[in-house]
C-alpha positions as CSV (number, residue, x, y, z in Angstrom):
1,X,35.6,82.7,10.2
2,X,39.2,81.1,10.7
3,X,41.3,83.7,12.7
4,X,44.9,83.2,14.3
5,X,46.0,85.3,17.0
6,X,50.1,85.5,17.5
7,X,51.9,87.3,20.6
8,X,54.7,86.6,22.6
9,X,57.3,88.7,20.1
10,X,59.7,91.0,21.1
11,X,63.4,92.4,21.6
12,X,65.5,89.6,22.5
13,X,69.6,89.2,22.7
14,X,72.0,87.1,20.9
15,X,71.0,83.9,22.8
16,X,68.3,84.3,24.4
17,X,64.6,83.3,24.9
18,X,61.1,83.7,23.7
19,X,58.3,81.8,23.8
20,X,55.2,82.7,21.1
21,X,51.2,81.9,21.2
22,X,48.9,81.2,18.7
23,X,45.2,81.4,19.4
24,X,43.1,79.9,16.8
25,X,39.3,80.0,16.3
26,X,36.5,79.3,13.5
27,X,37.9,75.7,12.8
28,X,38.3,72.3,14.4
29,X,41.5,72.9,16.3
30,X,42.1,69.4,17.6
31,X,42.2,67.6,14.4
32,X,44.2,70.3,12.6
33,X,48.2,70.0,11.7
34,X,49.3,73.6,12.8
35,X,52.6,75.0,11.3
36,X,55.1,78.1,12.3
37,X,56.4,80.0,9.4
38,X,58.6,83.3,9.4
39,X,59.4,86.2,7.2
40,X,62.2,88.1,7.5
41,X,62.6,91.6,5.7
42,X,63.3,91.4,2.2
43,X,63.0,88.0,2.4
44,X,59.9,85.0,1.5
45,X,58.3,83.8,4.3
46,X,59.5,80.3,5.4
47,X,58.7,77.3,7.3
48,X,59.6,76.7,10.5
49,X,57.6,73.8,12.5
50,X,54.7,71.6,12.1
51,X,52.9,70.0,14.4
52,X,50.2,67.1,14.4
53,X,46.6,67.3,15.3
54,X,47.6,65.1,18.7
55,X,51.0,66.5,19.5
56,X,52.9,63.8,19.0
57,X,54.5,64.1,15.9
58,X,56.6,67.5,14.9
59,X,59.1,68.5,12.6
60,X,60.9,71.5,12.2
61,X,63.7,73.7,9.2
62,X,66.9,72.5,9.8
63,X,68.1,75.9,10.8
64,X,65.6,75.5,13.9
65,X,66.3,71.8,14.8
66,X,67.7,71.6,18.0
67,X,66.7,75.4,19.4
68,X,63.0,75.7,19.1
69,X,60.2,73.3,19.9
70,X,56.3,73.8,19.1
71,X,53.6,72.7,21.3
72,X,49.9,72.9,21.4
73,X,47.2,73.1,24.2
74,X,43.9,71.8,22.0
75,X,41.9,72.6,24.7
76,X,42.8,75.9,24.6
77,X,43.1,76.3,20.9
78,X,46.8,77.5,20.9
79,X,49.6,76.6,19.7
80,X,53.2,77.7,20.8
81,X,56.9,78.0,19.7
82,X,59.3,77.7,22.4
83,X,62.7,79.4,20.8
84,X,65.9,79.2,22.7
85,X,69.7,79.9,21.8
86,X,68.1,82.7,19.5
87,X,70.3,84.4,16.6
88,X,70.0,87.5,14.9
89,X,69.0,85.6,12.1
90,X,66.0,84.5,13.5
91,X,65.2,88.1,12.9
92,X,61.3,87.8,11.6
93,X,57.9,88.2,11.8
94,X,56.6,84.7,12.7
95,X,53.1,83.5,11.6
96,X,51.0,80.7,12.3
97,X,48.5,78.5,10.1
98,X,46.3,75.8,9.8
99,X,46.8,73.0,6.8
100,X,43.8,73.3,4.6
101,X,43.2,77.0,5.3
102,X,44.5,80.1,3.6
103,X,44.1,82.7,6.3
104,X,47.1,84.3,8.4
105,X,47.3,85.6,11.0
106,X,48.9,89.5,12.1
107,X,51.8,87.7,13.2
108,X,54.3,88.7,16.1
109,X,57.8,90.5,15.5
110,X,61.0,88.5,17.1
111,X,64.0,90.7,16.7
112,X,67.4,89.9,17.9
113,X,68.8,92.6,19.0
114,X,72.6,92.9,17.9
């Protein structure tokens, strides 16, 4: 069945860097458009980056643009969201997922710590 794996979360200050993995299985990878979303507490989960099935085309929130960048290794099956200049705002549990399916994955905490 369609599983997502995320890691690469963590305690991170004002500023700083983290780089998250997805690991995705139980689909076509190389043809799918994989997207970043994020839920921070109290709060709906939102978009955050999207990413063609080649890697050429991406697009990302506006409140993103400019500090994070997503990537993806097909032949490895994983994706990956390069964050930089991180805010306590990007406070969240971040999730990936595959358009066409419904399955998430455990997702990986990000927490700025203030």
């Amino acid at each position: 069945q369609v599983q997502f794996v995320e890691s690469g979360g963590g305690l991170v200050q004002p500023g700083g860097s983290l780089r998250l993995s997805c690991t995705a299985s139980g689909f076509i990878f190389g043809g799918a458009v994989m997207k970043w979303y994020r839920q921070a507490p109290g709060k709906e989960r939102e978009f955050v980056a999207r990413i063609d099935g080649t890697g050429r085309r991406r697009d990302y929130a506006d409140s993103v643009k400019g500090r994070f960048t997503m990537s993806r290794d097909n032949a490895k099956k994983t994706i990956f969201l390069q964050m930089n200049s991180l805010k306590p705002e990007d406070t969240a549990v971040y999730f990936c997922k595959a358009d066409g399916y419904t399955t998430w994955g455990q997702g990986t905490q990000v927490t700025g710590d203030s």
